[in-house]
C-alpha positions as CSV (number, residue, x, y, z in Angstrom):
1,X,117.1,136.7,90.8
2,X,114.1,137.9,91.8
3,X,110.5,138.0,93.6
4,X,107.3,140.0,92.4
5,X,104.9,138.7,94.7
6,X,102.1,141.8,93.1
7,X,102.7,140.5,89.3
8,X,101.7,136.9,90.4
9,X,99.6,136.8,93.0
10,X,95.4,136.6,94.0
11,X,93.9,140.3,94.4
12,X,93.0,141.2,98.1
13,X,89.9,140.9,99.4
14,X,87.3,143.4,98.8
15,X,85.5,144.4,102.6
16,X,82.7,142.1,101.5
17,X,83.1,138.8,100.0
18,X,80.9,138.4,96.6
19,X,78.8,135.2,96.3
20,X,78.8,132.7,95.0
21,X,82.7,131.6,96.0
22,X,84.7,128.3,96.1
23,X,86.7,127.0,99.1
24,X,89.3,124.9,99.0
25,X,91.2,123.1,102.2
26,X,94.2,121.3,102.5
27,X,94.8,119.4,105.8
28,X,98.6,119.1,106.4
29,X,100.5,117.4,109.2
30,X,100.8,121.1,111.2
31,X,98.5,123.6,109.7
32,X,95.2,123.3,107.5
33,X,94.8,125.9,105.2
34,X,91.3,127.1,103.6
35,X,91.3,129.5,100.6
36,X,87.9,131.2,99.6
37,X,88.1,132.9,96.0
38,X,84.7,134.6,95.5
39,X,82.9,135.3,92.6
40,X,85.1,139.5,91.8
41,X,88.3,137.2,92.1
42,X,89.3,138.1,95.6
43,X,90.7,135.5,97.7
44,X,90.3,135.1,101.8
45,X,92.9,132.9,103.4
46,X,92.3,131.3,107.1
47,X,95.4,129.5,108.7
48,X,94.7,126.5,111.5
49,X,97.0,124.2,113.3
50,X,95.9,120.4,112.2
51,X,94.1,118.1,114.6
52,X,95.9,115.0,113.5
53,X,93.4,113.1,115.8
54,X,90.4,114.0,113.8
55,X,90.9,115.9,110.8
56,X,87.9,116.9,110.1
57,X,88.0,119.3,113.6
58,X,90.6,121.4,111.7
59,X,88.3,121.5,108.4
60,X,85.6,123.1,111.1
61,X,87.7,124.8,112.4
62,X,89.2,127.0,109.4
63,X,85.7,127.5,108.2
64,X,84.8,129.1,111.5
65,X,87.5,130.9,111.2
66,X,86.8,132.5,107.6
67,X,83.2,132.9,108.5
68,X,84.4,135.1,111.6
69,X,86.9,137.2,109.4
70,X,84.1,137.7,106.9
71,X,81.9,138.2,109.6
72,X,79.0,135.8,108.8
73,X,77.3,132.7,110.2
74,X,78.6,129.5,108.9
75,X,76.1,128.6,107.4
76,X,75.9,131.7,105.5
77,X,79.3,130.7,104.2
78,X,78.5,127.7,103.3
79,X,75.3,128.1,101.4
80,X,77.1,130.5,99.0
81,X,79.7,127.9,98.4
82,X,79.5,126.3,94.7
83,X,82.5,124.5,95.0
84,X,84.6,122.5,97.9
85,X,87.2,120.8,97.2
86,X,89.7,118.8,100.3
87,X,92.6,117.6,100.3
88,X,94.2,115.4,103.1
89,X,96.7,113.0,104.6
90,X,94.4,111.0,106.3
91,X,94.8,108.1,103.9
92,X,98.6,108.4,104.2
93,X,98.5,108.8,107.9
94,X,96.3,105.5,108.2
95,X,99.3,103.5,106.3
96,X,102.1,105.7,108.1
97,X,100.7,105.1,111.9
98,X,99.5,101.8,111.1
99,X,96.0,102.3,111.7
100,X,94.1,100.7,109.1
101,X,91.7,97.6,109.0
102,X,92.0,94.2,109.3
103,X,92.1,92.5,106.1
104,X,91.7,89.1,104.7
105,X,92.7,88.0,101.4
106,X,91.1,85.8,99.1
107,X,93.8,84.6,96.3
108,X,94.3,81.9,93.4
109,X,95.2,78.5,94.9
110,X,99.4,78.5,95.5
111,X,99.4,82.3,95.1
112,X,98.0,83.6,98.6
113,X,102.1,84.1,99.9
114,X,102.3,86.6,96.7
115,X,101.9,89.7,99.3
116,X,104.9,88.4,101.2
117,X,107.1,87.4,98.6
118,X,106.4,90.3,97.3
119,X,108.9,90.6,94.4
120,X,111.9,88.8,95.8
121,X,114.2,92.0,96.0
122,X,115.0,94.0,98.8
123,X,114.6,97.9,98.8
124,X,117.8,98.8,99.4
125,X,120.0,96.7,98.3
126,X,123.5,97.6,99.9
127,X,121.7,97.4,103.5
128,X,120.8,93.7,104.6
129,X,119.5,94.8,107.5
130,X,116.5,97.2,106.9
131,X,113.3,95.7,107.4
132,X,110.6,95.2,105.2
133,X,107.5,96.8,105.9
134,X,105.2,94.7,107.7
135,X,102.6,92.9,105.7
136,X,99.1,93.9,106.0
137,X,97.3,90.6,105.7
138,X,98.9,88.0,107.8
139,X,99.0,84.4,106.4
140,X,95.9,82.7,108.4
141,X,94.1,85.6,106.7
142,X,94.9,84.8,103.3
143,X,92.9,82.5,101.8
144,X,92.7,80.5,98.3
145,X,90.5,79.3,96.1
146,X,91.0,77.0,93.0
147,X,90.5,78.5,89.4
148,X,92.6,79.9,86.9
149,X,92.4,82.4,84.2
150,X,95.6,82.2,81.9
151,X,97.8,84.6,80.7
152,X,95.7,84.6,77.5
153,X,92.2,85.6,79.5
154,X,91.0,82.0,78.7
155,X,89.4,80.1,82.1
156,X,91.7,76.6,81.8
157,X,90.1,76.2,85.6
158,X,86.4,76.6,86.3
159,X,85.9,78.5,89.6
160,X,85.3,76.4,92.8
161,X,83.5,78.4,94.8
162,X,82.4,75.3,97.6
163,X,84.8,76.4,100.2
164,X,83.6,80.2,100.3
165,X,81.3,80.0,102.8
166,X,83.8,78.4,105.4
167,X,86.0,81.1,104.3
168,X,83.5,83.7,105.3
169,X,82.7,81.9,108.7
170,X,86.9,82.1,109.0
171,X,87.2,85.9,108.2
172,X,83.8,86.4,111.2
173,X,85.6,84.6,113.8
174,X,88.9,86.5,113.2
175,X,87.3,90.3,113.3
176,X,88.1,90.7,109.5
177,X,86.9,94.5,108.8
178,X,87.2,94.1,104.8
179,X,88.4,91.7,102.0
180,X,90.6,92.1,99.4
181,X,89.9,89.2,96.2
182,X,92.9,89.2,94.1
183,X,92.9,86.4,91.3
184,X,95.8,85.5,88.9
185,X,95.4,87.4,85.4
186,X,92.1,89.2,86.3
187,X,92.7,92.2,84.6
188,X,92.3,90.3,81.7
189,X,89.3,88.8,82.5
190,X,87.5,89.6,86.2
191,X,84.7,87.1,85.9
192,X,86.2,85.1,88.7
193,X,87.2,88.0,90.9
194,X,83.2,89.1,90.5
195,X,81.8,85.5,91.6
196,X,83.8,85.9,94.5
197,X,82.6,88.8,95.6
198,X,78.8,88.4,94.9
199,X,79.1,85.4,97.1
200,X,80.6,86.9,99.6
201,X,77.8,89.6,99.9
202,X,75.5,87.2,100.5
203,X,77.4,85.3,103.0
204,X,79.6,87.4,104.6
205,X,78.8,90.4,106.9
206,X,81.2,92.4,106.4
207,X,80.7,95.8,104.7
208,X,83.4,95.9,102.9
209,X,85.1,93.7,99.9
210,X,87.8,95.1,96.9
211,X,88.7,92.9,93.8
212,X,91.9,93.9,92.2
213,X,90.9,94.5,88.5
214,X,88.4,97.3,90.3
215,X,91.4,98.7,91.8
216,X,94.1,98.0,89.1
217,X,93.3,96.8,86.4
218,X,97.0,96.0,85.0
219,X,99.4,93.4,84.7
220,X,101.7,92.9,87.6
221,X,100.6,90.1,90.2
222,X,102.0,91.8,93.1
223,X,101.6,94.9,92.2
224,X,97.9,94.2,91.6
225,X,97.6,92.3,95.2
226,X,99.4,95.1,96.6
227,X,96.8,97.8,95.8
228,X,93.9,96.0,96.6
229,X,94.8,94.9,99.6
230,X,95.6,98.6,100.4
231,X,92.3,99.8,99.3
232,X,90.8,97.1,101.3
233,X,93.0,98.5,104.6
234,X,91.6,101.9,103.9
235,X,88.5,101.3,103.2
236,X,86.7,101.3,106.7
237,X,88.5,104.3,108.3
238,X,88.6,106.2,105.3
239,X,85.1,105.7,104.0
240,X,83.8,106.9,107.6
241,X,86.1,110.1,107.5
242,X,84.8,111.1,104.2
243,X,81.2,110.5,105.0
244,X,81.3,111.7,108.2
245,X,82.7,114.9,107.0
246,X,80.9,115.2,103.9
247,X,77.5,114.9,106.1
248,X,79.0,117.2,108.7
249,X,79.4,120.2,106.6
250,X,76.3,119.4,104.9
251,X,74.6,120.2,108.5
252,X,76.4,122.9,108.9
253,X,74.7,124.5,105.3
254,X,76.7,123.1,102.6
255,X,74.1,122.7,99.6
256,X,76.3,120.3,97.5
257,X,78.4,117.3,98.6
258,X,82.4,117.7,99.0
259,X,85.1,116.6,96.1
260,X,88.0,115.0,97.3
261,X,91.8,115.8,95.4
262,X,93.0,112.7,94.4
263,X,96.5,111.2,93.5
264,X,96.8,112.4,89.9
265,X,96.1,115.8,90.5
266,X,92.2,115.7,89.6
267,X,88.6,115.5,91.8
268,X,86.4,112.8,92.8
269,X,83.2,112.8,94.9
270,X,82.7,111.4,98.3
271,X,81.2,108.1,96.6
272,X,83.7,107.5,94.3
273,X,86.4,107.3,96.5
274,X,84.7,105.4,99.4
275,X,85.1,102.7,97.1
276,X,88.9,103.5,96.2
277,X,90.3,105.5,98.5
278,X,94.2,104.4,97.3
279,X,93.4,107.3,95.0
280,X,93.5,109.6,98.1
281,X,97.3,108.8,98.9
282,X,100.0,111.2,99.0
283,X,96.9,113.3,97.1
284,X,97.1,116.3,99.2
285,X,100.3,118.1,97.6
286,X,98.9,117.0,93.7
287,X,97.0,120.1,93.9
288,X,100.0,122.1,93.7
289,X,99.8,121.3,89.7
290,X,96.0,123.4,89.8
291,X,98.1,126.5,91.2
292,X,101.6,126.0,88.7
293,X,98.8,126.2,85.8
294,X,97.2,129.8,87.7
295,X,100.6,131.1,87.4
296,X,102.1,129.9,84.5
297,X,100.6,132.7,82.2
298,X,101.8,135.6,84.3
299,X,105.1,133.5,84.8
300,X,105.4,133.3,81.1
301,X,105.1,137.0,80.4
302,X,107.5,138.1,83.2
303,X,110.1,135.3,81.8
304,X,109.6,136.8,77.8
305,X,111.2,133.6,76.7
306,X,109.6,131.6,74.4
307,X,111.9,128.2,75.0
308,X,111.3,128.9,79.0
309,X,107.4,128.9,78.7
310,X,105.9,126.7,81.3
311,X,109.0,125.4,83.0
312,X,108.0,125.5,86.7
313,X,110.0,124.0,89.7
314,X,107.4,124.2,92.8
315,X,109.2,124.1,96.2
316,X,106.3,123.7,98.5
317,X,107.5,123.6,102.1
318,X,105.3,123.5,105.1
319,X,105.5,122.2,108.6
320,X,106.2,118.9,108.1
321,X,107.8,118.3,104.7
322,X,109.3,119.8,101.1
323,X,107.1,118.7,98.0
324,X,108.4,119.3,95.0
325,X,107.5,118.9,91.6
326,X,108.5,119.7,87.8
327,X,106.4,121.1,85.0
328,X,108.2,121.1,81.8
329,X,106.3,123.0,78.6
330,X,103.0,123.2,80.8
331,X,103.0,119.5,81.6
332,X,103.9,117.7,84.5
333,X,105.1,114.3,84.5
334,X,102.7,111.6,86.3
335,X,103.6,108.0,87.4
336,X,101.4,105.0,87.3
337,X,103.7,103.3,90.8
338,X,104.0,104.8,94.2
339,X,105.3,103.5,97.5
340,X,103.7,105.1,100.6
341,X,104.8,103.8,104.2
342,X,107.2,100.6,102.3
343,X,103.8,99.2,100.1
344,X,103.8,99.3,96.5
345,X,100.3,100.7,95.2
346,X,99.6,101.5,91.3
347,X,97.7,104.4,91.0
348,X,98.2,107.0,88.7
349,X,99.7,110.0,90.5
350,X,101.2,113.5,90.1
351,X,105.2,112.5,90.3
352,X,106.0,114.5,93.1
353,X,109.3,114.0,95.3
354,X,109.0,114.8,99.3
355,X,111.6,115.1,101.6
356,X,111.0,115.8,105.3
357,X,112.6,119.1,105.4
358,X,109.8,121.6,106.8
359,X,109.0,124.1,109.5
360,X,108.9,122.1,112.2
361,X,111.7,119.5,111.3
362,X,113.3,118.8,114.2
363,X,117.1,119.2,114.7
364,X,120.1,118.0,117.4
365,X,123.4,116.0,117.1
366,X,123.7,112.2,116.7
367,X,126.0,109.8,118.3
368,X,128.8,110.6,116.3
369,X,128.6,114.3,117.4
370,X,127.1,116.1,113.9
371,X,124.6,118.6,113.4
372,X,121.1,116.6,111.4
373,X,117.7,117.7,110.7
374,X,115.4,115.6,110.0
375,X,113.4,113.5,109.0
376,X,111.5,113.7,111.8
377,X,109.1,116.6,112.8
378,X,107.6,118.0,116.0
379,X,104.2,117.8,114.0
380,X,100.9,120.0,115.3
381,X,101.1,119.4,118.5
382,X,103.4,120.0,120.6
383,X,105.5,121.8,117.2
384,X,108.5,123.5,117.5
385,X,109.5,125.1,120.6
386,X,108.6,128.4,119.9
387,X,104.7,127.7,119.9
388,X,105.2,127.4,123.4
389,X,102.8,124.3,123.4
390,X,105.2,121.9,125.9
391,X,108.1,121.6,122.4
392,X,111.6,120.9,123.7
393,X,113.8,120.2,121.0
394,X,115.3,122.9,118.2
395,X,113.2,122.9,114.9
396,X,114.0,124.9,111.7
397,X,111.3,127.3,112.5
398,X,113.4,128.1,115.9
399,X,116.3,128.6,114.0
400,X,114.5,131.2,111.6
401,X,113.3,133.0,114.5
402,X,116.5,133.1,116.2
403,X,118.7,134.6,113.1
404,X,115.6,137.1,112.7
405,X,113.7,135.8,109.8
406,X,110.5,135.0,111.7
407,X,109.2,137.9,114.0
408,X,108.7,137.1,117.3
409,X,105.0,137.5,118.4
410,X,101.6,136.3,116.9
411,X,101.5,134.2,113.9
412,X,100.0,132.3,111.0
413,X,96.9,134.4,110.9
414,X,97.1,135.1,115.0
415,X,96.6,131.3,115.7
416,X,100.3,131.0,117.6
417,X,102.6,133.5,119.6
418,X,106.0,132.7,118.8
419,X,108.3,133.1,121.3
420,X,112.0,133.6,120.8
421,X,113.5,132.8,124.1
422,X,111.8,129.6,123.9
423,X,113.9,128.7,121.1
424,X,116.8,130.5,121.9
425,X,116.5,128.3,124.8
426,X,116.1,124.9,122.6
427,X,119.1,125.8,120.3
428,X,121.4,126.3,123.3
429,X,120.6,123.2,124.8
430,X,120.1,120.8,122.0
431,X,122.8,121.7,119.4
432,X,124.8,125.1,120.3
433,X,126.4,123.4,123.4
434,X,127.2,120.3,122.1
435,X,128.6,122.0,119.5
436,X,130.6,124.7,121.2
437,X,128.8,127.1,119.0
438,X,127.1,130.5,119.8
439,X,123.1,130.0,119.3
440,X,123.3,132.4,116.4
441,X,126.0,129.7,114.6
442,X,123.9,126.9,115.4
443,X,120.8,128.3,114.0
444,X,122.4,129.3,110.6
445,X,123.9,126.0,110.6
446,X,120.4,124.6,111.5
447,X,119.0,126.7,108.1
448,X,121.9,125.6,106.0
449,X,121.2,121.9,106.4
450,X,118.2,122.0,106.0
451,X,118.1,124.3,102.5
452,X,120.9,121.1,101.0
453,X,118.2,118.3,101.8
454,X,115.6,120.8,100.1
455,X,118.2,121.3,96.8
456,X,119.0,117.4,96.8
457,X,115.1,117.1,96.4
458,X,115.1,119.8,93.6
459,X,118.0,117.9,91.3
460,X,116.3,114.7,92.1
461,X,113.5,115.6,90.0
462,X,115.2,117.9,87.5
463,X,119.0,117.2,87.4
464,X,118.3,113.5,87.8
465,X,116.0,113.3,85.0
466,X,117.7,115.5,82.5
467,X,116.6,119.1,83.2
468,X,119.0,121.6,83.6
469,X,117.5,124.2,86.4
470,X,118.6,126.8,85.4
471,X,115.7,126.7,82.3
472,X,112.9,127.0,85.2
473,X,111.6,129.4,87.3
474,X,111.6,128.2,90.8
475,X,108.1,128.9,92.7
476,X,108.7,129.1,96.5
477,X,105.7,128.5,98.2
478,X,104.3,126.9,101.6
479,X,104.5,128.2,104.7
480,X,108.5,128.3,104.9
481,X,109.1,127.9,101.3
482,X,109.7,131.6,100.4
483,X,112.3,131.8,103.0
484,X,114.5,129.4,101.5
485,X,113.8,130.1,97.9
486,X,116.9,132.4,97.4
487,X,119.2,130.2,98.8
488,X,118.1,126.8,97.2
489,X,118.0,128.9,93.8
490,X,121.7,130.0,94.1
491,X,122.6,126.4,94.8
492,X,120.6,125.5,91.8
493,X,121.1,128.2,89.4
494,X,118.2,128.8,89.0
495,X,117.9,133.1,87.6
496,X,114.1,133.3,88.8
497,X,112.3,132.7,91.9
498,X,108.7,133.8,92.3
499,X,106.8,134.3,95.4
500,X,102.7,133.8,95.4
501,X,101.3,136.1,97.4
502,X,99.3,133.4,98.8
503,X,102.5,131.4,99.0
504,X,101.5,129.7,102.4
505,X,98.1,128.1,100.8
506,X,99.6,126.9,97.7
507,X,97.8,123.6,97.5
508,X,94.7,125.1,98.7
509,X,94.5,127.8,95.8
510,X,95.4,124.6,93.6
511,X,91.9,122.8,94.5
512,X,90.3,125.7,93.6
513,X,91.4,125.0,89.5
514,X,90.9,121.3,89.8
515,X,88.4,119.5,87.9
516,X,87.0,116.0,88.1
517,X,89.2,112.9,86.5
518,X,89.2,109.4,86.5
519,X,92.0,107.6,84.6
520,X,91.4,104.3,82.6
521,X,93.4,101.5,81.2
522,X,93.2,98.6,79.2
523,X,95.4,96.0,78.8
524,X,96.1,95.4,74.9
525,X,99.6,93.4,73.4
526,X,101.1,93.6,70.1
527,X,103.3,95.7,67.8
528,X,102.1,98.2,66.5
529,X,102.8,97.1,63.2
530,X,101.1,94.2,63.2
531,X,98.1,94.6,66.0
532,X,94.9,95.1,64.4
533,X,93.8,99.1,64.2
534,X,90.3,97.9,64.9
535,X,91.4,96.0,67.9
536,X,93.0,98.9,69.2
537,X,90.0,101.7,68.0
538,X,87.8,99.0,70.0
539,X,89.5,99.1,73.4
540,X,89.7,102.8,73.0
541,X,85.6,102.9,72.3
542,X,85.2,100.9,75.7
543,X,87.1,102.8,77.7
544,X,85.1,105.9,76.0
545,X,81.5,104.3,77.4
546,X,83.3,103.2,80.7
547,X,84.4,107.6,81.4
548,X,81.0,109.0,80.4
549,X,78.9,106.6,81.9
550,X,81.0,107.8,85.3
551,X,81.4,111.1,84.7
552,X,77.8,111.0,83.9
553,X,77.1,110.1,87.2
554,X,79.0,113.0,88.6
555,X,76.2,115.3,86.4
556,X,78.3,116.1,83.3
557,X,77.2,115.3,79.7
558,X,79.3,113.3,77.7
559,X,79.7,116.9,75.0
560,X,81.4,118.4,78.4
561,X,83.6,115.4,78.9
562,X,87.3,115.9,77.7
563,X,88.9,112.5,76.6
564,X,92.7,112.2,76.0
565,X,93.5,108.7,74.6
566,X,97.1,107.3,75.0
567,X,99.5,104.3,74.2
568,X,101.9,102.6,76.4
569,X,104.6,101.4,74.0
570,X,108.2,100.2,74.7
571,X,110.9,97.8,72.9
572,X,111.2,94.1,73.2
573,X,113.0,93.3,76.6
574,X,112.2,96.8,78.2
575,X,110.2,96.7,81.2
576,X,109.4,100.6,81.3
577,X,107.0,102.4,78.8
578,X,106.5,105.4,76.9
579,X,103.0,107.3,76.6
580,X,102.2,108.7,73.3
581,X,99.2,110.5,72.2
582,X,96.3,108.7,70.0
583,X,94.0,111.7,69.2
584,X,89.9,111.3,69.4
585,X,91.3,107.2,70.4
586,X,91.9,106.5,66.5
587,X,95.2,104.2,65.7
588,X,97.3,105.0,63.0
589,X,101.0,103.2,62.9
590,X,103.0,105.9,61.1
591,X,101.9,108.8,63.5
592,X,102.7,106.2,66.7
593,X,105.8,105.7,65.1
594,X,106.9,109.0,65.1
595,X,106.0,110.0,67.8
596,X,107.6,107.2,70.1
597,X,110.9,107.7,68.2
598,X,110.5,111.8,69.4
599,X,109.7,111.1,73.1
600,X,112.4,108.0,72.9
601,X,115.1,110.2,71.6
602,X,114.1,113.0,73.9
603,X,114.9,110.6,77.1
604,X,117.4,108.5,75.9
605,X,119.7,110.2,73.4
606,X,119.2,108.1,70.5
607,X,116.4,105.5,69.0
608,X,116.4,102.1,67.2
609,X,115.0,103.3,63.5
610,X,112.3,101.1,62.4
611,X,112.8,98.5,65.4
612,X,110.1,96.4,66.8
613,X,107.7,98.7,68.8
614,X,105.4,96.4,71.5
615,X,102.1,97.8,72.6
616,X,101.5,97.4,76.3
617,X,98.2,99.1,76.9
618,X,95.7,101.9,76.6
619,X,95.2,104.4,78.6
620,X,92.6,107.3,79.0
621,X,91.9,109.9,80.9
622,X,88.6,111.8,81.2
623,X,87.7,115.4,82.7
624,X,84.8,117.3,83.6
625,X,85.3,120.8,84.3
626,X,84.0,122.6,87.3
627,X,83.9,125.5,86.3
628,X,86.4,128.7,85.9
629,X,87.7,130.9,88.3
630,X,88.1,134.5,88.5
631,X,90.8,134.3,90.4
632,X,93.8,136.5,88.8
633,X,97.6,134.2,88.6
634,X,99.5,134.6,91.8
């Protein structure tokens, strides 16, 4: 095992930052981190505890901050910077803490319950008694109108659109914020979804209105209604954060507007994602896939190993949570479903598993007189007990300070003082006394917990899924993520574990490597045997116009626009689907064939030769590069 922090990591500073440079911030639940890689490759990192009250105070803050260590003016930072990329919780928090808009919902006639029913299972099934989360749009707010598009994309039901305006009046009277319009089969055919909303610009004052196929364009009623009506809760707070922000820095010197990180690992601007900000959930720890591809290369070359080349495990672990994600032969596997606070939202996203297992994960004894920790964290403020900010109960940062893994003293870039007794004092009180142990034993046994709920999130996403560990190299980053890295490699037998220098701004160094990406999808049935090519080349060709006329808009020609075109394919009677690769967006049978059986056989163990093969949709995804960076791996 072993940890070369020099061979991997960003060269120090030089006594004078180089112009022009690119910042990237990531706002986490305790600390926002802010790495500046200028222009030689040298990298500046400036630590800040989170202001989970207004974000954007942190952002301010850890540019002040860097602009103080480089001793300059702001707005001398700033006007150097030629790219700034953010990441953030704020649309997770909105959903988490309940603080989104109020929504009204504007569905088929005898479909507006489809958000409660949702789909008729419960989440757990072996517990009877857990909740469901509540729903966003209660049922005096959801509204329907008659109309029907069938499951062919033929209207069988003209629109009636008579009873909008008494709708509108409805959604005034009530303080709706925003609408979702969510139609039956309108990702087939929106034409309904659109008439809905045009009238409702002209007769509702509102500012904001979503229509599913804008959203989510695929087939899945609830799923579909789900999204939008989650974009639609979002909207208000989150489109006022980002513009707020984005018009904030801009004061303070920032020549060029802000890219947000979104889901699937990629940039957007401010206005694309005030009209979608369900990109923006659990977006913030995507950018770890920008900093796995910085160290790959140097990965590779330590490793020498040909069959291990680009198998990363990524153990990100701040103050509030573990992240973790798997890149297997350079690529990392991305989902097209996530659940964020108990809602189902399809958007494609990086597929990253989180645990709450962090810094400040708070620890004690239950009921039945055990040791836990977690899920719950102490968070910014007050944090663990040892920031000596009014924090009472034992966190895992306490216990690393007690067992002499932390120093006592000033911290995380001078921002905190930790102090020991403080947590000697919480330990005692909270779990070593209960537990007849000395502090020391209740510490370790604080650490040791905590490092199995990290592993259990490791071999869910490798074990789980059929990877063996010990063919990765496991990258221990975070704040706290290098401390446990040993530990949760022996567990996992894993032979590597790899230590970025800048190891504490992991997802921060990722922005700086990510470029703008919008994903695309089409929905398109047959086999693939019998579906016409043309049909297929068609969609692709759409799709094509749809990514460079929006990329365009973001400044890029369509010769500096990358395209990968894909296929969703599965058997009859499977309800899960396989992407394969259609290169330049050009059908050809055999070659989809083949390559289906491959990837089948890979997951599965076996393949049905020459069975039916079922087309489900297209898919693409475009990119626009921003640039490289001179920034050397890890």
């Amino acid at each position: 095992m072993s940890a070369d922090p020099a061979a991997l990591s960003t060269p120090r500073a030089t006594p004078r930052a180089t112009p022009p440079w690119r910042i990237g911030v990531d706002v986490g639940g305790t600390f926002t981190d802010l790495v500046l890689a200028d222009a030689a490759g040298a990298t500046w990192v400036a630590k800040v505890p989170s202001v989970p009250a207004d974000p954007s105070r942190g952002v301010v803050a850890a540019v002040e901050r860097l602009a103080g260590d480089l001793e300059i003016s702001v707005r001398d930072l700033l006007a150097s910077c030629v790219l700034f990329v953010h990441g953030s919780t704020v649309a997770t928090n909105t959903l988490l803490e309940g603080k989104g808009a109020s929504v009204g919902l504007i569905a088929t006639e005898g479909f507006r319950d489809t958000l409660e029913i949702r789909r008729g299972l419960r989440e757990d099934q072996f517990n009877h008694r857990e909740p469901y989360a509540p729903v966003l749009v209660p049922r005096y707010l959801r509204k329907a109108v008659p109309g029907r598009i069938d499951a062919t994309g033929t209207e069988i039901e003209p629109l009636d659109l008579e009873g909008l305006d008494a709708i509108a009046a409805d959604f005034e009277d009530e303080g709706v914020d925003a609408v979702a319009v969510t139609l039956l089969n309108s990702f087939l055919d929106d034409v309904h979804e659109r008439a809905v909303a045009d009238v409702l610009e002209r007769t509702w004052t509102g500012d904001w209105t979503t229509t599913s196929a804008a959203v989510s364009p695929r087939m899945g009623e609830y799923e579909r209604t789900s999204t939008a009506v989650v974009n639609a809760t979002l909207l208000p707070r989150i489109s006022s954060y980002l513009r707020a922000l984005d018009e904030q820095l801009t004061d303070l010197g920032l020549p060029r507007p802000i890219l947000l990180l979104q889901s699937n690992g990629g940039a957007a601007s401010v206005g694309q994602l005030t009209e979608r900000p369900v990109n923006l959930l659990l977006s913030g720890p995507a950018a770890a896939v920008g900093a796995l591809n910085l160290y790959r290369d140097a990965i590779d070359r330590e490793t020498a190993d040909d069959a291990l080349a680009g198998n990363l495990i990524s153990m990100e672990i701040g103050g509030t949570s573990c992240d973790v994600l798997l890149m297997s032969g350079g690529a990392v596997a991305t989902r097209d479903d996530i659940m964020v606070a108990g809602y189902h939202v399809s958007t494609p996203a990086i597929d990253i598993h989180t645990v709450g297992a962090g810094g400040g994960t708070l620890a004690g004894v239950d009921e039945a007189g055990l040791l836990y920790v977690g899920p719950e964290g102490a968070g910014a403020d007050p944090g663990p007990a040892c920031y000596g900010k009014g924090g009472r109960r034992p966190t895992v940062t306490d216990a690393q300070l007690v067992l002499g893994r932390l120093r006592p003293g000033r911290s995380a870039g001078g921002t905190l003082d930790l102090d020991l007794e403080a947590a000697r004092d919480a330990i005692r009180a909270e779990v070593a006394e209960p537990l007849g142990l000395s502090i020391e034993e209740a510490a370790a046994g604080i650490v040791d917990l905590v490092e199995q709920h990290v592993l259990h999130a490791v071999e869910h996403i490798s074990i789980e899924r059929g990877h063996s560990p010990r063919r990765f190299t496991l990258v221990a980053a975070g704040g706290a993520g290098p401390m446990h890295g040993a530990a949760v490699a022996r567990g996992l037998g894993c032979h590597r574990v790899y230590v970025p220098r800048d190891a504490g701004a992991l997802c921060a160094v990722g922005m700086l490597h990510a470029d703008i990406r919008q994903d695309f999808v089409r929905f398109l049935t047959g086999s693939i045997d019998e579906i016409a090519t043309a049909d297929v080349d068609a969609g692709f060709a759409s799709l094509n116009a749809q990514a460079i006329d929006l990329l365009g808009r973001e400044g890029f020609d369509p010769a500096d626009i990358v395209l990968d075109h894909e296929l969703e394919l599965h058997h009859p009677g499977q309800l899960w689907t396989i992407r394969v690769a259609v290169p330049e967006g050009r059908m050809d049978p055999p070659a989809v064939r083949a390559a289906f059986e491959v990837e089948y056989r890979r997951l599965y163990g076996h393949i049905q030769r020459g069975g039916t093969i079922l087309v489900a949709s297209l898919r693409l995804t475009a990119r626009g590069s921003t640039g490289e960076v001179a920034v050397s791996g890890g």
